[in-house]
C-alpha positions in Angstrom: 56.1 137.6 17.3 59.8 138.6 17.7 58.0 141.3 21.0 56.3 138.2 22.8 59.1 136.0 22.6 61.6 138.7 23.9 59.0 139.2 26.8 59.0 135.6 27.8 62.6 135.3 27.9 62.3 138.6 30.1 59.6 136.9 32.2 61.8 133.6 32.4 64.4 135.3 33.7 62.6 137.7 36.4 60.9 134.6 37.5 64.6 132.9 37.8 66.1 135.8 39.4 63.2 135.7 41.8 63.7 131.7 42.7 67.6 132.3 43.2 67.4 135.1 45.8 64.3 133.4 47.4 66.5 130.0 47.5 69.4 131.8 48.8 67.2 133.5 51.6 66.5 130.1 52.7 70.0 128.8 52.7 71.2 131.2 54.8 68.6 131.3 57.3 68.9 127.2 57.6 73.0 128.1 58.4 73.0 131.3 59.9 72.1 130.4 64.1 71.1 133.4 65.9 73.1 131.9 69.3 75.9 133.4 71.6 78.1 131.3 73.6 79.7 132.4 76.5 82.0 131.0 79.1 80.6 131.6 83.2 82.3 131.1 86.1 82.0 131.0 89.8 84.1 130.5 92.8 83.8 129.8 96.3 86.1 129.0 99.6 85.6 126.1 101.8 87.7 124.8 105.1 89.0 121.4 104.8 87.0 119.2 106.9 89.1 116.1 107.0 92.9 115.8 107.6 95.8 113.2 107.2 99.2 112.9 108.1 101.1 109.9 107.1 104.5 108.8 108.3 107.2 106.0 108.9 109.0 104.3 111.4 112.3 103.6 110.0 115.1 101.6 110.9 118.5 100.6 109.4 120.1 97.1 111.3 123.0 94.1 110.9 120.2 91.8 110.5 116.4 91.7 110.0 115.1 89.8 113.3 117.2 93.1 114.9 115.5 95.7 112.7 111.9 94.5 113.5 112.7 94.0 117.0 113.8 97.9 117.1 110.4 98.8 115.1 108.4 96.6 117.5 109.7 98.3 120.7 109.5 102.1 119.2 106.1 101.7 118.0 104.1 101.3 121.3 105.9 104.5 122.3 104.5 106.4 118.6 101.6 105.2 119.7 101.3 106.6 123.2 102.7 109.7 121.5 99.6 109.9 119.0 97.1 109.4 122.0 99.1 112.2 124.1 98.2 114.1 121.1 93.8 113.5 121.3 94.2 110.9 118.8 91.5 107.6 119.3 92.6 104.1 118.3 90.2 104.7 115.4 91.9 107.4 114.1 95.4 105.8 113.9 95.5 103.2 110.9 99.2 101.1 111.4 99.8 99.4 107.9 102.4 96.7 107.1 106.1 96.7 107.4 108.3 96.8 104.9 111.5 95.6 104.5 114.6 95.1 102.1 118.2 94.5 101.7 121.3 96.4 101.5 124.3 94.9 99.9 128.0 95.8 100.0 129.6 97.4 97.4 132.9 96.1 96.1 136.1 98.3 95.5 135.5 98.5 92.0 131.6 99.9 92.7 129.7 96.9 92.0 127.6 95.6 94.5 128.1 92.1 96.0 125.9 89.3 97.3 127.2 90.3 101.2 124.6 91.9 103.3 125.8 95.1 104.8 122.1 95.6 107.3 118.3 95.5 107.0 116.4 98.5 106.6 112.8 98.1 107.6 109.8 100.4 107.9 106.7 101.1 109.2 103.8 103.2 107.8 101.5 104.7 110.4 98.4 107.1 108.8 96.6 109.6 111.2 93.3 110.9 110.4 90.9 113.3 111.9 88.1 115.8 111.4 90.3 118.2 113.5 92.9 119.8 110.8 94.2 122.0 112.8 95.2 118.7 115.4 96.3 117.6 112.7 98.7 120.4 110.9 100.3 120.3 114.5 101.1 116.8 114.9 102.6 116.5 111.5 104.9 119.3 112.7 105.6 117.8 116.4 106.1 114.2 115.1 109.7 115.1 113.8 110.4 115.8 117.7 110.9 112.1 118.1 114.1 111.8 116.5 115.4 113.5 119.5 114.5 109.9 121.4 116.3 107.9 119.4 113.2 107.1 116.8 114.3 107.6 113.3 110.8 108.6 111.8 110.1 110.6 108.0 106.7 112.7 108.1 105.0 113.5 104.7 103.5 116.6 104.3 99.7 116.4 105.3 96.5 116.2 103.2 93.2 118.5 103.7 89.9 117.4 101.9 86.5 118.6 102.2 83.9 116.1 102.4 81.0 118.3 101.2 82.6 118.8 97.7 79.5 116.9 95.8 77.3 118.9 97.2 78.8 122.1 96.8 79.5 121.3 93.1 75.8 121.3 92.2 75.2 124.5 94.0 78.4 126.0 91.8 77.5 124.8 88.4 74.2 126.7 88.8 76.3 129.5 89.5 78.8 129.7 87.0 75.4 129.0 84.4 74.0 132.5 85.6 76.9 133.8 84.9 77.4 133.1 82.2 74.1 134.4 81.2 74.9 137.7 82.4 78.1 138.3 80.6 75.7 137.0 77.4 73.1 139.8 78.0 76.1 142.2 79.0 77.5 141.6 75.1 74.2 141.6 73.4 73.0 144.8 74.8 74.8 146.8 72.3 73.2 145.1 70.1 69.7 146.0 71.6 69.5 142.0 71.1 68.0 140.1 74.2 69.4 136.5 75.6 67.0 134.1 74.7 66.7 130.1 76.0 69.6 128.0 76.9 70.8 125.8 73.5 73.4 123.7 75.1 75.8 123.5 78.3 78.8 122.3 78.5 80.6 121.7 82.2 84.1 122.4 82.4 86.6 120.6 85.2 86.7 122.1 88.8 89.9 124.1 90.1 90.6 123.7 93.9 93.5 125.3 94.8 94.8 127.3 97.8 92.7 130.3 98.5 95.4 132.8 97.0 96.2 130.7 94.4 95.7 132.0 90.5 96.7 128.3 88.8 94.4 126.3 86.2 94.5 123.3 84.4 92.9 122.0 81.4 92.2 118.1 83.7 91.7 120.3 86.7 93.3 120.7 89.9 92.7 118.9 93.1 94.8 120.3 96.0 95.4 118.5 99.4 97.9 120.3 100.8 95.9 123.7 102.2 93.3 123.8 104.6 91.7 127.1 102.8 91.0 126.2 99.7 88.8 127.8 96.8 86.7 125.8 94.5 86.1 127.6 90.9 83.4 126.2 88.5 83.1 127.0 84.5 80.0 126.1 82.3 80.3 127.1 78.5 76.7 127.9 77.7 75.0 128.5 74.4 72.3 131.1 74.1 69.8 131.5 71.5 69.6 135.5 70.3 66.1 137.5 70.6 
């Protein structure tokens, strides 16, 4: 009796035994995921297809009815500068003035309720498909101080219109790369990449052709006309 009962506490606990490392196989199968995820990238330079140069008229007078009858005279003559240049009436955009007041100041440094002249201004935007026309204008417009126009010229801003469509094009891209830096890891492994789990798109980088920089909310230059567009996609694999 003592024998049978000694082999079914044996049996009991083979049987046990058994159940644990059976349970334990499927535990670990239900956490361990057979998956690689890699990071692709591509990158591709594009010409600016758009241009704009924005600048002022400015003027500094003893009292406003002067200061925007100086801006009204000097303007026609911008204007007729700008068409010298190849640019259409389309293409010029003339916004609205702006004006304030500058006050004395006092002895002590405090300002007083005495007005000492009027500055006004006016904002004039030039646009084109031609960026070369217009790199060279901003760079000419500054010549028109030497006539007696006081003017301030921002730098100019380049875009390229096709962006949308180029971004579909890149994304694909940067996926298959990413696929091939997957298989390029697993092949020590003698393991195979398998279907595509999950993708996630990172932000776009345009900079300046040369240009190295990133950001984690992207970057979105204006100020070259080559520019280079780079694309990431975090892509999960499954492992054969």
């Amino acid at each position: 009796m003592d024998k049978l009962e000694k082999f079914q506490v044996l049996l009991l606990s083979v049987i046990i035994g058994c159940s644990l490392v059976f349970a334990t196989k499927l535990i670990t199968g239900a956490i361990t995921k057979d998956v690689i995820t890699v990071t692709g990238s591509y990158s591709q330079n594009v010409t600016s297809d758009t241009g704009l140069c924005e600048f002022e008229i400015n003027t500094r007078q003893e009292t406003k009815a002067l200061a925007y009858d100086v801006i009204n005279k000097q303007k026609p003559e911008v204007i007729a500068f700008l068409k010298e240049k190849g640019f259409s009436d389309n293409e010029i955009e003339i916004k609205t003035t702006n004006g304030y007041n500058t006050y004395r100041m006092l002895p002590n440094g405090n300002t007083s309720n005495d007005i000492a002249y009027y500055n006004v201004s006016l904002p004039i935007t030039v646009t084109s498909k031609d960026v070369q026309k217009i790199k060279e204008v901003s760079q000419e417009l500054p010549n028109l101080i030497s006539k007696g126009i006081d003017i301030t010229v921002y730098n100019p801003s380049y875009f390229y219109s096709q962006l949308s469509d180029v971004k579909v094009k890149m994304l694909e891209e940067a996926t298959k790369d990413a696929k091939q830096r997957a298989s390029a890891m697993l092949k020590a492994n003698h393991n195979k990449v398998g279907k595509i789990q999950s993708v996630r798109m990172g932000v776009f980088q345009i900079t300046p052709v040369n240009s190295n920089d990133v950001s984690d909310s992207g970057i979105s230059d204006t100020s070259s006309i080559e520019k280079k567009i780079t694309s990431v996609a975090n892509v999960t694999f499954s492992v054969k």
